[in-house]
N, C-alpha and C positions, 0 to 999 in steps of 0.2 A: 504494500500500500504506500501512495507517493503521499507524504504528509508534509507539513509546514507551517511557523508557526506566523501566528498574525505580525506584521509590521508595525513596530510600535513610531513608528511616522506616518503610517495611517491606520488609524485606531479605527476598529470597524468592520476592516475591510479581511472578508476571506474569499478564497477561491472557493467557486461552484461544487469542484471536485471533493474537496477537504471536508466543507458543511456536509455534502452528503454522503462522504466516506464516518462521520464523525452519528451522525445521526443512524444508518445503516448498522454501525457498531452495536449502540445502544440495544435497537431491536432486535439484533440477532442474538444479544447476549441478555441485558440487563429485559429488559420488556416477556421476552420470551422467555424465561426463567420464571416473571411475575406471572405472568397467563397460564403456564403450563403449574405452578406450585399452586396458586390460588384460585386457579382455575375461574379467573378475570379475560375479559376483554377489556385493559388498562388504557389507560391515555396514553398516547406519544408526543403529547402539543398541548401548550396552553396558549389562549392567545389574548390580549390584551390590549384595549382602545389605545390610543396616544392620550388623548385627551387624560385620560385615567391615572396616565404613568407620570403623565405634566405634574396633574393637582396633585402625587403620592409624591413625584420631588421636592416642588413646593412647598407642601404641609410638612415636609423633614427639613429645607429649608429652615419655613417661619418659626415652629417649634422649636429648633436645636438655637437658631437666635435670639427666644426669647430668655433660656436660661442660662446661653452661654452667649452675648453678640457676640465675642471674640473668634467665635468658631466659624472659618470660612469653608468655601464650597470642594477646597482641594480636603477639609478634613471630613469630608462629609462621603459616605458612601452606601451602598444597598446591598445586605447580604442576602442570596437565594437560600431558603432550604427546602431542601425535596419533605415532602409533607403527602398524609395519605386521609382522604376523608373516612368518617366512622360507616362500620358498617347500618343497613338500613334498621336494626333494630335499636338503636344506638342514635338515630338521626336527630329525636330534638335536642341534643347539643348543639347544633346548629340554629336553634329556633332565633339564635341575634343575630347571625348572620347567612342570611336566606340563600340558600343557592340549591339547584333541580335534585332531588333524590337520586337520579338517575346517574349524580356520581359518586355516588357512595362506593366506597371501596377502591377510589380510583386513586391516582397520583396527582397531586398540583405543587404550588409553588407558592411559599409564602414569604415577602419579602419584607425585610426587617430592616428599619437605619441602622447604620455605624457612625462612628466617631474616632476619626483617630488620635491615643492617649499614648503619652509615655506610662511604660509597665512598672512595676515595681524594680528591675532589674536595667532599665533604662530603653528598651526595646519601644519602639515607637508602633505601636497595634492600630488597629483599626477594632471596635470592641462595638459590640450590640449596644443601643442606647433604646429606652424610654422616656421621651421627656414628658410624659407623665404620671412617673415615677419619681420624679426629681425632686428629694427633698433638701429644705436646707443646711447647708454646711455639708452635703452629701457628692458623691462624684458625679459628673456630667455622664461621662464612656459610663454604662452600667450593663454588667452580662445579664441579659433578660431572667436567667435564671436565678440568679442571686438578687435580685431589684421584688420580682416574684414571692421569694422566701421571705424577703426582710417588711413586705409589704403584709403578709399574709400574718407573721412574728409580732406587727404591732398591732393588727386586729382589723385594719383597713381592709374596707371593703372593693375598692376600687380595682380591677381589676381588667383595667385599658391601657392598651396598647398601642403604639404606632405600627400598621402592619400593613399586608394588602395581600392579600389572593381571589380576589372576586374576576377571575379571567373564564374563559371559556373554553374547556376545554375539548378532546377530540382525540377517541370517543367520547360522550355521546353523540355531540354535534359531529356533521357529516363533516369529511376534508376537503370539500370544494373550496377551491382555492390555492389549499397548498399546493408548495411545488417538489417537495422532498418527503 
C-alpha cells in the first residue's frame, strides 16, 4: 500500500488514494470485527453540518474566554473520541439528548474542547476542559474525568458539559453522496 503522510504546509490536504486506502482499512479490519462480534450493521461515517461545527468552535471559543481571556485560538483545540450509543433497552438515557433509536448500538463521535496546559513535569499538553466546571481558584485545562468526580464529591448537581455528537450518521441514513 502506497501511503503518505499529510503536508504540514498544506494542512488538509490528502491524496484520493490515501483517504480511501485509510478508510478501506478501517472496514476491512476495525468495522468488520464490530459487525461480525456484535452482530451490528455499524456506522462507517458521521456527518456533520458546517454551520454546527462553526457554532461548536465558537461556543469553545467564547467559553474558554470567559474564564481564561488569556487563552488564544492556537491553545484551543477538539478532541475526537470514538463513542458507542446505548443499546435500545437502555435508550432513555438519551431522553436530553434526542437522537433516532435506530442508532443505538452504533458508533459516533463525541467531540470535546482542549486547552493547552503546562503538566506538572513541564510538558506542555493539550488537556480536556469544561468550562463549566470551572471553579474558583481551580485549573482552567481540567481532565473531564477528574472535573466529573470532584463535581459529583461536592454534591453539585450540574452535570454539563461542553461536547457535541449530534451528527448523522450512516448507517442508518443511506450513503448517497459519499464518495468513499
Amino acid at each position: 500500500m502506497n501511503t503518505e503522510s499529510n503536508n504540514p504546509l498544506q494542512p488538509g490536504i490528502m491524496s484520493n488514494s490515501l483517504i480511501q486506502a485509510l478508510i478501506d482499512n478501517y472496514r476491512q479490519n476495525h468495522l468488520s470485527a464490530i459487525n461480525t462480534t456484535l452482530g451490528i450493521n455499524d456506522a462507517n461515517s458521521i456527518w456533520f453540518d458546517l454551520p454546527k461545527l462553526k457554532n461548536f468552535i465558537a461556543t469553545i471559543e467564547e467559553e474558554a474566554a470567559k474564564v481564561n481571556p488569556a487563552a488564544s485560538a492556537e491553545d484551543l483545540g477538539i478532541r475526537f473520541y470514538y463513542a458507542t450509543y446505548p443499546k435500545e433497552e437502555n435508550w432513555s438515557m438519551m431522553d436530553s439528548h434526542p437522537v433516532p433509536v435506530a442508532y443505538a448500538r452504533k458508533h459516533t463521535l463525541v467531540m470535546i474542547p482542549t486547552l493547552k496546559k503546562v503538566s506538572e513535569t513541564g510538558e506542555l499538553i493539550d488537556y480536556d476542559f469544561n468550562p463549566f466546571q470551572i471553579a474558583e481558584g481551580k485549573s482552567l485545562a481540567l481532565n473531564a474525568r477528574k472535573a466529573n468526580m470532584s463535581a459529583k464529591g461536592t454534591g453539585e448537581d450540574d452535570d454539563r458539559g461542553l461536547g457535541e455528537n449530534s451528527g448523522i450518521l450512516i448507517p442508518p441514513a443511506p450513503p448517497m453522496g459519499t464518495s468513499y
